[in-house]
KOLLOTI-319518 format. One record per residue (C-alpha): residue number from 1; x, y, z. Coordinates in pm, 1 decimal, m for minus. Layout:
BEGIN
+-----+----------+----------+----------+
: pos :        u :        v :        w :
+-----+----------+----------+----------+
: NUM :        X :        Y :        Z :
...
+-----+----------+----------+----------+
//
This chain:
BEGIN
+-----+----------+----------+----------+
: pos :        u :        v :        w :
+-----+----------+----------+----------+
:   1 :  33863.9 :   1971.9 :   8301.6 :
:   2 :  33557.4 :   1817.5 :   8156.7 :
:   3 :  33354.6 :   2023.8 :   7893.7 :
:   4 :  32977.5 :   2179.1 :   8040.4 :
:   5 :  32797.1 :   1903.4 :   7787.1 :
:   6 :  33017.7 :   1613.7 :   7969.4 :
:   7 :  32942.7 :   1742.8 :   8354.5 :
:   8 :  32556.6 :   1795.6 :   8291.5 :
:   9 :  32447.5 :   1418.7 :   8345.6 :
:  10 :  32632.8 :   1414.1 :   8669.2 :
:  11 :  32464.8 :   1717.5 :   8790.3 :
:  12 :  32116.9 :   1595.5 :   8662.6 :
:  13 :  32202.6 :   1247.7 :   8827.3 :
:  14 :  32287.5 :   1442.0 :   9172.9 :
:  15 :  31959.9 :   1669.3 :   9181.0 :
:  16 :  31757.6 :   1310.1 :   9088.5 :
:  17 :  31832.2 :   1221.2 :   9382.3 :
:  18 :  31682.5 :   1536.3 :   9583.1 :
:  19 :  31324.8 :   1514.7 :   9401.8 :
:  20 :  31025.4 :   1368.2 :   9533.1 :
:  21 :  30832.4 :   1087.5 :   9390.5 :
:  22 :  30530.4 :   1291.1 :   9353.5 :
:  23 :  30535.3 :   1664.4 :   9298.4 :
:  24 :  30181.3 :   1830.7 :   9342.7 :
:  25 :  30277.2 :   2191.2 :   9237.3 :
:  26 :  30483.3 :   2040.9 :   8856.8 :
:  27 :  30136.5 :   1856.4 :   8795.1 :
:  28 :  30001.8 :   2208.9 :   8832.8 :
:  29 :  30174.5 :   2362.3 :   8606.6 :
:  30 :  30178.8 :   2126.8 :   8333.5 :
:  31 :  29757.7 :   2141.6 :   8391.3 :
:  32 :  29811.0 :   2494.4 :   8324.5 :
:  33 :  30037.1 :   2494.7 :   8037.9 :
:  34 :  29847.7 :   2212.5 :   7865.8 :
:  35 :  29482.0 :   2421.7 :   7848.0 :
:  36 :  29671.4 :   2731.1 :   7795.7 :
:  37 :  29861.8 :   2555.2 :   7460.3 :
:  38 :  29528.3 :   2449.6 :   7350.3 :
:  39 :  29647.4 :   2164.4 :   7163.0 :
:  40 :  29429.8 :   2005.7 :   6936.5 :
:  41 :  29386.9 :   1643.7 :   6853.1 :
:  42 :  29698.9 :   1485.6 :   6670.0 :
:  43 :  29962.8 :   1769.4 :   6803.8 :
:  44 :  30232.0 :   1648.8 :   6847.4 :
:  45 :  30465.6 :   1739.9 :   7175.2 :
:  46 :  30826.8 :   1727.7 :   7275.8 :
:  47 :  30909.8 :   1692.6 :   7644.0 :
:  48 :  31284.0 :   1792.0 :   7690.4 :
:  49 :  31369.1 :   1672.1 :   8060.3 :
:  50 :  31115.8 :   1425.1 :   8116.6 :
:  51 :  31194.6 :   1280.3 :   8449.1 :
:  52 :  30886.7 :   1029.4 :   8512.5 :
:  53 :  30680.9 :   1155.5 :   8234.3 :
:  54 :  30431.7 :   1373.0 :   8399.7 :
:  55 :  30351.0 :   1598.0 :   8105.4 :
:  56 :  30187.1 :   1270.4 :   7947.2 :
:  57 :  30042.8 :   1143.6 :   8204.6 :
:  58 :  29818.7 :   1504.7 :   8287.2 :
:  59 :  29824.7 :   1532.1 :   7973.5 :
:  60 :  29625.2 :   1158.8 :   7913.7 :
:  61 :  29433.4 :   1260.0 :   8254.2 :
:  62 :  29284.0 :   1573.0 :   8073.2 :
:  63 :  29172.2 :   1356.8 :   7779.7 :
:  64 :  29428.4 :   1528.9 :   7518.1 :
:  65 :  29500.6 :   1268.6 :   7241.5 :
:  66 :  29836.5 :   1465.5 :   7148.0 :
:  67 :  30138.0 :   1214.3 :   7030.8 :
:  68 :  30397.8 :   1324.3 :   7295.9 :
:  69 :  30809.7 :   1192.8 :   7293.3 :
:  70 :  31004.2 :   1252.0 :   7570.0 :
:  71 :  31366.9 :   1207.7 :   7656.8 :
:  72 :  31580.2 :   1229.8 :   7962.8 :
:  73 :  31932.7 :   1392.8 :   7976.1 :
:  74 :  31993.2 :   1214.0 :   8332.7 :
:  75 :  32094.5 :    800.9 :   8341.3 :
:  76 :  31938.4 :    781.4 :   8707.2 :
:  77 :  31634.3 :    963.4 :   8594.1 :
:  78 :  31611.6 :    733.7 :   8288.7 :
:  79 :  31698.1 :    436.5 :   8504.3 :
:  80 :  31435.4 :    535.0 :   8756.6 :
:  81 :  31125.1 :    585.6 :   8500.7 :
:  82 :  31213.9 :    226.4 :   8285.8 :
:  83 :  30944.7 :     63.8 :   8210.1 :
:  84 :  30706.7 :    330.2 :   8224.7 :
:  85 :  30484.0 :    441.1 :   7983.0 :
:  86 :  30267.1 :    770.6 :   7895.6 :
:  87 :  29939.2 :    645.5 :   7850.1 :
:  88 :  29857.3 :    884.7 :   7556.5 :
:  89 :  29955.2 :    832.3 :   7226.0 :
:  90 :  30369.2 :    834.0 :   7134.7 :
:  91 :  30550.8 :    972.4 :   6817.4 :
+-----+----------+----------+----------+
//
């Protein structure tokens, strides 16, 4: 039997394939948690489960000039968001 750390990209992979392109209510929330964190200019921010890199992009939307890095546990999400960039600054 596989170890938990080996079987999590294939589960990640599998529920890739159930999310939508666009998901209203996630940009919410990141909206939300972004004015709440009141981050000031220069912070810098660590997205853990990326997927298409939404956090950046609300957070480059909302004007924040944080440096942000994200990765992606998931080959099929990473596969699926190549080439795309955050438009706000990267560490």
């Amino acid at each position: 039997m596989q170890s938990a750390e080996d079987r999590l990209p294939a589960l990640y992979d599998l529920r890739a394939g159930e999310e939508p392109q666009r998901d209203p209510e996630a940009l919410l929330r990141f909206r939300k948690a972004l004015r709440a964190a009141e981050l000031h200019a220069g912070a810098r921010v660590l997205d853990l489960g990326t997927k298409r890199g939404a956090l950046a992009q609300v957070a480059s939307e909302l004007g924040m000039e944080i440096v942000y890095a994200g990765t992606e546990l998931s080959p099929e999400k990473r596969r699926r968001s190549a080439g795309r960039r955050p438009r706000c600054p990267r560490g």
